[in-house]
C-alpha positions as CSV (number, residue, x, y, z in Angstrom):
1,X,-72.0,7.6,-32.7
2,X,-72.3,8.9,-29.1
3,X,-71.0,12.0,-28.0
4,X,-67.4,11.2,-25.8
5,X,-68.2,11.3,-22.1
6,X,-64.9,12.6,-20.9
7,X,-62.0,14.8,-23.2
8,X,-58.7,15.0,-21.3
9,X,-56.0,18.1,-22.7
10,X,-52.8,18.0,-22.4
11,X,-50.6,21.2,-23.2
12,X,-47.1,20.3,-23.6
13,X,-43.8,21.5,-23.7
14,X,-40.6,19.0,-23.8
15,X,-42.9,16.8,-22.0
16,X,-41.3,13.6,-22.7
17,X,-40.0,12.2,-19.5
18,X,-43.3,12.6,-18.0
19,X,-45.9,12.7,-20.8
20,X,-46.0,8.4,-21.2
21,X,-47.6,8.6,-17.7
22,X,-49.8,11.3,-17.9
23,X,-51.3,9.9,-21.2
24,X,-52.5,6.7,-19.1
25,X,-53.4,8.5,-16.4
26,X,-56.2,9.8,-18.7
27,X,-57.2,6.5,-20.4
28,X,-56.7,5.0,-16.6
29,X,-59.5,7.5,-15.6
30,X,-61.8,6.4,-18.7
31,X,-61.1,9.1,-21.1
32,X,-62.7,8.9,-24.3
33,X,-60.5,11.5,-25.9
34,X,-57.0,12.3,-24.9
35,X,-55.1,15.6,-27.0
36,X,-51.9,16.4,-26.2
37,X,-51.2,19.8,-27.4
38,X,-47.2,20.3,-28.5
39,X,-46.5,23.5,-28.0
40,X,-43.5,23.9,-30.0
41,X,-41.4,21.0,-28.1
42,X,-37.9,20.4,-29.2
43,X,-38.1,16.9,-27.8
44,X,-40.0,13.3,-28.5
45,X,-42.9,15.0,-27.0
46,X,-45.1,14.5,-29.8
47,X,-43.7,11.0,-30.8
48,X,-44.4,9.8,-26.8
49,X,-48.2,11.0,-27.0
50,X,-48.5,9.1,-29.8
51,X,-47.2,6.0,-28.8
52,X,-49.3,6.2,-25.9
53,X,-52.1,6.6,-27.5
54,X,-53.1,10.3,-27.7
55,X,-54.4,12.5,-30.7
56,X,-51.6,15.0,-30.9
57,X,-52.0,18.6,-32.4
58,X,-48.9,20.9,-33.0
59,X,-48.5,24.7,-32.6
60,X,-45.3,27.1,-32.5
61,X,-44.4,27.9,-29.1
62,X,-47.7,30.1,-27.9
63,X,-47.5,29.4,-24.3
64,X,-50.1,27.4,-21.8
65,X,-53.0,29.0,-22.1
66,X,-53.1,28.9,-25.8
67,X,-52.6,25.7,-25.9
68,X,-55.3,24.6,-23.6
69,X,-57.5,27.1,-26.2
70,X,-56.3,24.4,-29.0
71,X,-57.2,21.6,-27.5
72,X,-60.8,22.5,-26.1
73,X,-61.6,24.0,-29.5
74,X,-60.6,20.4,-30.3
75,X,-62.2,18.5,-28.1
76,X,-65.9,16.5,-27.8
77,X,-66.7,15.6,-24.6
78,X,-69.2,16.4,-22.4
79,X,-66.6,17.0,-19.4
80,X,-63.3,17.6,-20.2
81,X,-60.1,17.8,-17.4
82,X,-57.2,20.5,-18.9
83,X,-54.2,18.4,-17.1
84,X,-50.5,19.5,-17.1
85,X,-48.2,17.4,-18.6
86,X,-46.3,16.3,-15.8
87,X,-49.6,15.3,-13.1
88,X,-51.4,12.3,-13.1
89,X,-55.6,11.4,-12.8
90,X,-56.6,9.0,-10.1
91,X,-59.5,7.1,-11.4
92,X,-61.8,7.0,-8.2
93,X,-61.8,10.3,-7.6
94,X,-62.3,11.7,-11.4
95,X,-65.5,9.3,-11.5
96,X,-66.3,10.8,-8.6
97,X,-66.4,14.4,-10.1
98,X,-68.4,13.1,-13.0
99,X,-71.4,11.8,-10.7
100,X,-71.3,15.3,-9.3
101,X,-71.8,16.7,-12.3
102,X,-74.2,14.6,-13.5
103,X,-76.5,15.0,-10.7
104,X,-76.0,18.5,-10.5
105,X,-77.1,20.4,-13.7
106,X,-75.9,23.8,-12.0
107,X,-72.3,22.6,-11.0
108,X,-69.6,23.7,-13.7
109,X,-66.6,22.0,-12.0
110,X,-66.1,19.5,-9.5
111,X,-62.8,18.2,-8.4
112,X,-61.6,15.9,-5.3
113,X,-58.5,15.4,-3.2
114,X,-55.1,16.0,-4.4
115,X,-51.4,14.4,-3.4
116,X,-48.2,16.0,-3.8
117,X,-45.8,14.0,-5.8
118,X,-41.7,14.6,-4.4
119,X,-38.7,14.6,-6.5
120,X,-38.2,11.5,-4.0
121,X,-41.3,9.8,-5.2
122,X,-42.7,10.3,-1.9
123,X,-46.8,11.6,-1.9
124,X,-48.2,13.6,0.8
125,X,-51.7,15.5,1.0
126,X,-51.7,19.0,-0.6
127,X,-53.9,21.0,2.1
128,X,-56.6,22.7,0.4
129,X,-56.2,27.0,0.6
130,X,-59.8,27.3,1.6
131,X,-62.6,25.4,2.7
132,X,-65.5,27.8,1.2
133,X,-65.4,27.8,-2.8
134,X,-66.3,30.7,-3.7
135,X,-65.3,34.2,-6.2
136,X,-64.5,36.4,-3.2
137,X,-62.1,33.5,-1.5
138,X,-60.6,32.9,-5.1
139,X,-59.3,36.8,-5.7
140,X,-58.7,37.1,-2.3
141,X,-56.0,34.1,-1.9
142,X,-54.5,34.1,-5.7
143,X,-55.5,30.7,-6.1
144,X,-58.0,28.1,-7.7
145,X,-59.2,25.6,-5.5
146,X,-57.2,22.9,-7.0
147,X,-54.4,22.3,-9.8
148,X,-56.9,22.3,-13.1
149,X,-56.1,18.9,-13.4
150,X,-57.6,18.2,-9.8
151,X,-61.5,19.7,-11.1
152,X,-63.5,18.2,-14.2
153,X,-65.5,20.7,-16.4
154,X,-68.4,21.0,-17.7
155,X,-67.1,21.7,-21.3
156,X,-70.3,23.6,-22.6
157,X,-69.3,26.2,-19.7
158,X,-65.9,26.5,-21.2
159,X,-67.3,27.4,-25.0
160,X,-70.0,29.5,-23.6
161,X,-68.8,31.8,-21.0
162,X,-67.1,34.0,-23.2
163,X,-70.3,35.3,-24.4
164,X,-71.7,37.0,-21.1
165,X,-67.9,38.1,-19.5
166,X,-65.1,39.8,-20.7
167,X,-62.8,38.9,-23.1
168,X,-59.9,36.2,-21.4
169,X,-57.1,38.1,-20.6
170,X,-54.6,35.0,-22.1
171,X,-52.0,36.6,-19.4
172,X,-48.0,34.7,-20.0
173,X,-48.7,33.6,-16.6
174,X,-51.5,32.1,-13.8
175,X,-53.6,31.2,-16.6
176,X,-55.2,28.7,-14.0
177,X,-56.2,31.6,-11.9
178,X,-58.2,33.3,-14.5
179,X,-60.0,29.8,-15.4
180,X,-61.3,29.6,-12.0
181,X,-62.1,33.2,-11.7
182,X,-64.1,32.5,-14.8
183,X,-65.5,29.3,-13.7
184,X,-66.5,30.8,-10.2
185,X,-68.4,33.3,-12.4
186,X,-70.1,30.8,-14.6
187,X,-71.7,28.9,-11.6
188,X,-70.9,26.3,-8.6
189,X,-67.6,24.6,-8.1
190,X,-67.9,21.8,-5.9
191,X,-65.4,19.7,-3.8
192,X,-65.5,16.3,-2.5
193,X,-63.1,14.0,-0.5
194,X,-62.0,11.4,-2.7
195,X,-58.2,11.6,-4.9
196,X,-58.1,13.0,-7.7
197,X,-55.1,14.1,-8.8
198,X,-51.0,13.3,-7.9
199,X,-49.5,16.7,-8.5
200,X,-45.6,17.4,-9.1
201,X,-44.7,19.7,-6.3
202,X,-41.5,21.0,-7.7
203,X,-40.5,22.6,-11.0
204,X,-43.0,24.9,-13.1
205,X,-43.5,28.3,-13.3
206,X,-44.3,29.0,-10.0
207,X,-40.9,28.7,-8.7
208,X,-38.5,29.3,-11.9
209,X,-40.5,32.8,-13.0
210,X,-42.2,33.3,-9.0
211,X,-42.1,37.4,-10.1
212,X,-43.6,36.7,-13.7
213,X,-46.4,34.5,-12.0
214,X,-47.8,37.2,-9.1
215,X,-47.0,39.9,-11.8
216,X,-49.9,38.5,-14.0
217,X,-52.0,37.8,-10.7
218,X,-52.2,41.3,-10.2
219,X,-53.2,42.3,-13.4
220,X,-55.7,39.3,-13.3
221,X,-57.4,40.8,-10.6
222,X,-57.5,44.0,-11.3
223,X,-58.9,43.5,-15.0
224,X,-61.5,41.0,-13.2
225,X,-62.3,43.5,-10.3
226,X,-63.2,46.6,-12.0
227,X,-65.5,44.4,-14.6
228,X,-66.9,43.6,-11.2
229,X,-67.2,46.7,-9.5
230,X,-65.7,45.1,-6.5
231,X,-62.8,46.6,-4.2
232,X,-59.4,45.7,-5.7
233,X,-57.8,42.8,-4.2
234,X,-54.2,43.0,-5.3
235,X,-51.6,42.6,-3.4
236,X,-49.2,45.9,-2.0
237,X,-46.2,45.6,-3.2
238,X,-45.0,44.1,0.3
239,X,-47.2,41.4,0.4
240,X,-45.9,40.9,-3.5
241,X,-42.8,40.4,-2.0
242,X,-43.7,38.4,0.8
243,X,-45.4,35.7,-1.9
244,X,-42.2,35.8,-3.9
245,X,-39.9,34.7,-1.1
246,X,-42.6,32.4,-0.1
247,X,-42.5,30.6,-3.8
248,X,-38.6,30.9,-3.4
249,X,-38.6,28.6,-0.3
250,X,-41.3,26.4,-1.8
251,X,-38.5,26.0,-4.6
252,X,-35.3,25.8,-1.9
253,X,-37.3,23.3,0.1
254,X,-38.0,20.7,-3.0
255,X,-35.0,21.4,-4.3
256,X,-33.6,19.9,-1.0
257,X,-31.7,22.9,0.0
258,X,-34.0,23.5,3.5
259,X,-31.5,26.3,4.6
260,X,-32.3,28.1,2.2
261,X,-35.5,27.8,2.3
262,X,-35.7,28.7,6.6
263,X,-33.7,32.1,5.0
264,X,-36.3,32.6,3.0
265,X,-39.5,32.3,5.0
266,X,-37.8,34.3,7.3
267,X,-37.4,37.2,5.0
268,X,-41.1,36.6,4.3
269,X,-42.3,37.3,7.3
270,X,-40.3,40.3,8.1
271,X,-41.7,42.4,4.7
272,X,-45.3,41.4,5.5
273,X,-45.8,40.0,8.5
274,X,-49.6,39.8,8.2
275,X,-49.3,38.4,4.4
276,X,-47.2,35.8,5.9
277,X,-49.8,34.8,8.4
278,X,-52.6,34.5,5.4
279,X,-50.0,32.3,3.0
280,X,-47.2,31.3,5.0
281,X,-49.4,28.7,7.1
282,X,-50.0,26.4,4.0
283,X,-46.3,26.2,2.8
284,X,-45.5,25.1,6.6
285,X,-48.3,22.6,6.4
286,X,-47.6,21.2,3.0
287,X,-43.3,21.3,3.4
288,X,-42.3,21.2,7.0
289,X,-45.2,19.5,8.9
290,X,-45.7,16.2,6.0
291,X,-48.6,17.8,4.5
292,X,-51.0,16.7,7.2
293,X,-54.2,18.2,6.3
């Protein structure tokens, strides 16, 4: 039988009113394998992925990042995409990420384009941080170049790149950060222009535990920039601030309370003015200007 092309893992917590969706989503994108990992849900999570199709394994509550450790142990594919529970695959552009790959034996990742999905239903373009990808732009802005459901993996990178770096730090938070970090060490990430990924712009952790989130950045790149030997780029405990309002507005603004989120940003950019000017940019772009690009 021939190896699966592409694996598709799904950590999940009392994912049911999204999950149906994301499940096709996968198959949509031509999946050959689609595990949803239930992460100690309380609700018809593991009935829905299921129904829809998906091979379901089931842990006590462990948190993301173990979760995604479940399912890769799991799965067979060549490539594999770790996708949140609540985002959806756009076909076009996750084909598009496999020609990459297969033409380019020294490309680990390659992702495309992503929209931000509204509590309105409304999609706009989610403004890439960076143009350069690169492990210097990564530790400097806090960020992966996409959602980890926007990039698909090369999934031998992802069982071998343990054995030549240090051991995952598994953090409660921003485990996406430290899989990019980790990718950016193992080799290229590339980007291209086509859509591949609508991603939930409100909700998650980023807004409901913003302190717990840039916490674990900062140990992140600490741990990662002394394995290095590279100047620390963690934040100052300003521009720690500063982020936190800034996730606080994000949250305000989607929440459809834009007062609140104006008091915000303007708190931002009186505790780090210069922090503001490196971060604040892309909420503006992405929440008060449409997301034009």
């Amino acid at each position: 039988m021939p190896e699966p092309g592409l694996s598709v893992v799904i950590p999940a917590f009392n994912a049911a009113a999204t999950l149906g969706a994301t499940v096709d989503s996968a198959f949509a994108a031509a999946a050959d394998e689609v595990i949803v990992v239930d992460d100690g849900s309380m609700d018809a999570t593991t009935e829905i992925a299921r129904r829809h199709g998906a091979r379901v394994l089931f842990q006590q509550n462990s948190g993301a990042s173990a979760a995604r450790q479940a399912g890769l142990r799991a799965a067979s594919g060549t490539y594999v995409v770790l996708l949140d529970a609540d985002d959806e695959l756009v076909p076009g552009g996750v084909r598009e990420s496999i020609k990459v790959l297969d033409e380019a034996p020294d490309v680990v990742a390659a992702g495309g384009d992503v929209r931000g999905v509204w509590p309105d239903g409304s999609e706009r373009p989610w403004p890439s941080k960076y143009g350069e990808i690169s492990l210097d732009v990564i530790m400097r802005s806090g960020f992966g170049p996409w959602p980890p459901g926007g990039a698909v993996i090369r999934r031998s990178v992802l069982v071998t790149e343990g054995e030549r770096l240090p051991p995952q730090l598994h953090t409660r938070y921003a485990e996406d950060f430290e899989l990019f970090i980790r990718l950016s060490l193992a080799g290229m990430l590339v980007r291209h222009s086509a859509v591949a990924l609508k991603y939930r712009m409100y909700g998650g952790k980023s807004t409901t535990a913003a302190r717990g989130v840039l916490d674990c950045k900062q140990r992140i790149r600490r741990y990662y920039g002394a394995w290095l030997g590279i100047p620390d780029h963690s934040l100052s405990r300003r521009g720690v601030r500063c982020q936190e309002l800034l996730y606080r507005a994000r949250h305000a603004q989607v929440s459809g309370a834009p007062v609140s989120a104006a008091g915000f940003l303007a708190r931002a950019i009186t505790v780090d003015p210069a922090q503001f000017m490196q971060s604040g940019w892309l909420f503006v772009r992405t929440h008060l200007a449409g997301g034009s690009p």
